[in-house]
C-alpha positions in Angstrom: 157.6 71.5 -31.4 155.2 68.6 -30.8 151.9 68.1 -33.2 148.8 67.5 -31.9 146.3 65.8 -34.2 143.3 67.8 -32.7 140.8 66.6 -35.1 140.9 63.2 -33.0 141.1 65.5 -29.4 137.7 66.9 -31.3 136.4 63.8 -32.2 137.0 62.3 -28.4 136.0 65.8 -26.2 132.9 65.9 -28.2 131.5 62.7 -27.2 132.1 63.8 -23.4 130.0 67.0 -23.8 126.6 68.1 -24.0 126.3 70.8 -27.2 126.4 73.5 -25.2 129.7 73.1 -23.8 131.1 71.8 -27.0 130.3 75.0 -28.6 132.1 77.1 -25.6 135.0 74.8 -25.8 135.5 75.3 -29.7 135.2 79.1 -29.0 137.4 78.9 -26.4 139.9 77.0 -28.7 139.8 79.3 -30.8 140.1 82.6 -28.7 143.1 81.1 -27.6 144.8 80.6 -31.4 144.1 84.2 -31.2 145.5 85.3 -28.5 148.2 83.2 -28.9 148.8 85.0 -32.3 148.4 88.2 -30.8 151.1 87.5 -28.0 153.4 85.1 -29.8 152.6 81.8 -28.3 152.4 77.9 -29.6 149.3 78.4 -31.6 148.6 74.6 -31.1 149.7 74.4 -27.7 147.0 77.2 -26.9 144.5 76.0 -28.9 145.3 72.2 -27.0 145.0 73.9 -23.9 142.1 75.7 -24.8 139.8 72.4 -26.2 140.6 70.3 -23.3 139.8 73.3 -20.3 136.8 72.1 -19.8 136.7 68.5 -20.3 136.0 67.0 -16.6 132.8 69.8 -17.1 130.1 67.7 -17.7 130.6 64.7 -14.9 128.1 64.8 -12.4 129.4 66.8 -9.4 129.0 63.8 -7.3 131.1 61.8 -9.9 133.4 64.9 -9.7 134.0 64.0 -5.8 134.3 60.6 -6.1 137.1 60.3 -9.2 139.0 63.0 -6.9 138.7 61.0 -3.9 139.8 57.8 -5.7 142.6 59.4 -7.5 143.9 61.5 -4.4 143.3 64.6 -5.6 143.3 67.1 -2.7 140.4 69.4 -2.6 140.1 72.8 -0.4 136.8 72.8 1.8 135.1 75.5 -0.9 135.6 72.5 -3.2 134.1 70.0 -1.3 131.0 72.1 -0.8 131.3 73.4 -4.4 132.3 70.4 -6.4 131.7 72.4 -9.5 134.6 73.7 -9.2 136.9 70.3 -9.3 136.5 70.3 -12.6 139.4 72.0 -13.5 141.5 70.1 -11.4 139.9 67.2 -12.3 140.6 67.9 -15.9 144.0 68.6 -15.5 143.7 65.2 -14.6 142.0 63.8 -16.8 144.1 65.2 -20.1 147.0 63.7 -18.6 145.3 60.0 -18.2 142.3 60.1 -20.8 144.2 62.2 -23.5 147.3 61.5 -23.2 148.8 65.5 -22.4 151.9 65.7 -20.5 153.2 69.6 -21.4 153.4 70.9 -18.3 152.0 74.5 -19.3 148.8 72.8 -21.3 148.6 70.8 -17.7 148.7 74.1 -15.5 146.3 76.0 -18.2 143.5 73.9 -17.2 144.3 73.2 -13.7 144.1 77.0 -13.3 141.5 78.4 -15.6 138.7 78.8 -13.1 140.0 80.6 -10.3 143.1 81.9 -11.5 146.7 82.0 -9.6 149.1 84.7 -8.5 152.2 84.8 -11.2 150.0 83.1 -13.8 152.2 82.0 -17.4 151.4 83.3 -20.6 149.8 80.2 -21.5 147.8 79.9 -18.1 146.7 83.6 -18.8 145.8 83.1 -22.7 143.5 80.4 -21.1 141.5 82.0 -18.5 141.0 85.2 -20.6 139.9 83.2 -23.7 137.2 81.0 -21.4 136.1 84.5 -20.2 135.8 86.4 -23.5 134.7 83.6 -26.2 132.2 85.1 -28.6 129.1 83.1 -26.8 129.6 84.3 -24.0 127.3 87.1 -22.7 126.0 87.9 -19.1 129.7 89.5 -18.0 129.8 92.4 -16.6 132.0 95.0 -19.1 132.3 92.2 -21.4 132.8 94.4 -24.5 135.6 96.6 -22.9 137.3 92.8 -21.3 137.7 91.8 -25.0 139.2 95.0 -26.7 141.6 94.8 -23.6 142.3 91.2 -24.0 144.4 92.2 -27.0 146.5 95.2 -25.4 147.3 94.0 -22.0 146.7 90.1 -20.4 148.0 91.2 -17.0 145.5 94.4 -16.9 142.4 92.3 -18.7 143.2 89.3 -15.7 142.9 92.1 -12.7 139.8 93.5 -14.3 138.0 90.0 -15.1 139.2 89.1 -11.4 137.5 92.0 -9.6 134.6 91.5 -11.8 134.1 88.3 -10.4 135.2 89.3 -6.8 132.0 91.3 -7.0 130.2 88.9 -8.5 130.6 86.5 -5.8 130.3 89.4 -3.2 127.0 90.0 -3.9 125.8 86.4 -3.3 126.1 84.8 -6.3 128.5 82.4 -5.1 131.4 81.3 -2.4 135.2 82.8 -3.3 137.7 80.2 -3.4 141.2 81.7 -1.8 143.1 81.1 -4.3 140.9 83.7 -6.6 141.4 86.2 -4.1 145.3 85.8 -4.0 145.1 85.7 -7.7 143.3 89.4 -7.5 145.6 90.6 -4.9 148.9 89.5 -7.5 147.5 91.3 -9.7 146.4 94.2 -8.3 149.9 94.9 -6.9 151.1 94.7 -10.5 148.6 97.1 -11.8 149.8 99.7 -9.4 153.3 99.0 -9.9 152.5 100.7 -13.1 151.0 104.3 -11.8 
């Protein structure tokens, strides 16, 4: 098992971050040590994953384009039009060349954490829940019921915070990127493989 010496990932994500989203990325670290406990995972490797999720957040969405563009990064039409989004691809990125991460699963947790994929691994899941249901977060919708299922069932808590956001976005708030919509189909089917 490789060590990480996060106090120096701290130190460095820190000075790349307004508060704000230094405080959601510590308690997204540290939603993912717990569900990583919970479902026997690399604690460290989840926690890792967890710190760096967000760190291509704060670049300017113009800047977001351009680094993508320079470092061939494909980007879907949604993307280009939404260049908030890139961020997790960009940051998948970025903890490869700026931080030095090449696990593969810490690489896929982050490129994945925003819209989801179908077939998602544990550590990918772990991820995307944790950004979801860190304790300063608040406007969800079913927020407290997401959390107490967070620790029961990732595949069931993924197809519920999915169609939450499906209709989210339906009601204006936003464009669906495709690959969220395959991502809620995946696991939709798997949910009703169960009944």
């Amino acid at each position: 098992m490789k060590h990480y010496d996060m106090k120096s990932y701290q130190k460095k994500i820190k000075h790349e971050m307004d508060d704000g989203r230094y405080q959601h990325t510590l308690g997204v670290m540290y939603t993912c040590a717990a569900l990583a406990m919970r479902y026997e995972y690399d604690i460290q490797k989840a926690e890792l994953a967890g710190l760096l999720h967000d760190c291509a957040k704060c670049i300017p969405n113009g800047k977001k384009l351009k680094l993508c563009e320079k470092h061939n990064i494909q980007m879907t039409e949604t993307e280009r039009r939404n260049p908030f989004l890139l961020h997790a691809k960009l940051g998948a990125f970025l903890a490869m060349e700026q931080y030095g991460v090449n696990d593969k699963e810490i690489i896929s947790a982050i490129l994945n954490h925003t819209t989801g994929k179908p077939n998602m691994s544990l550590l990918d899941k772990i991820v995307y829940v944790a950004d979801y249901i860190e304790p300063r977060r608040s406007k969800a919708e079913n927020l407290p019921e997401v959390r107490k299922m967070a620790f029961v069932d990732l595949d069931q808590t993924l197809y519920k915070i999915l169609s939450d956001t499906l209709k989210y976005l339906d009601k204006g708030s936003g464009e669906i990127d495709n690959m969220t919509i395959k991502a809620y189909e995946y696991y939709r089917a798997k949910q009703e493989e169960k009944i």
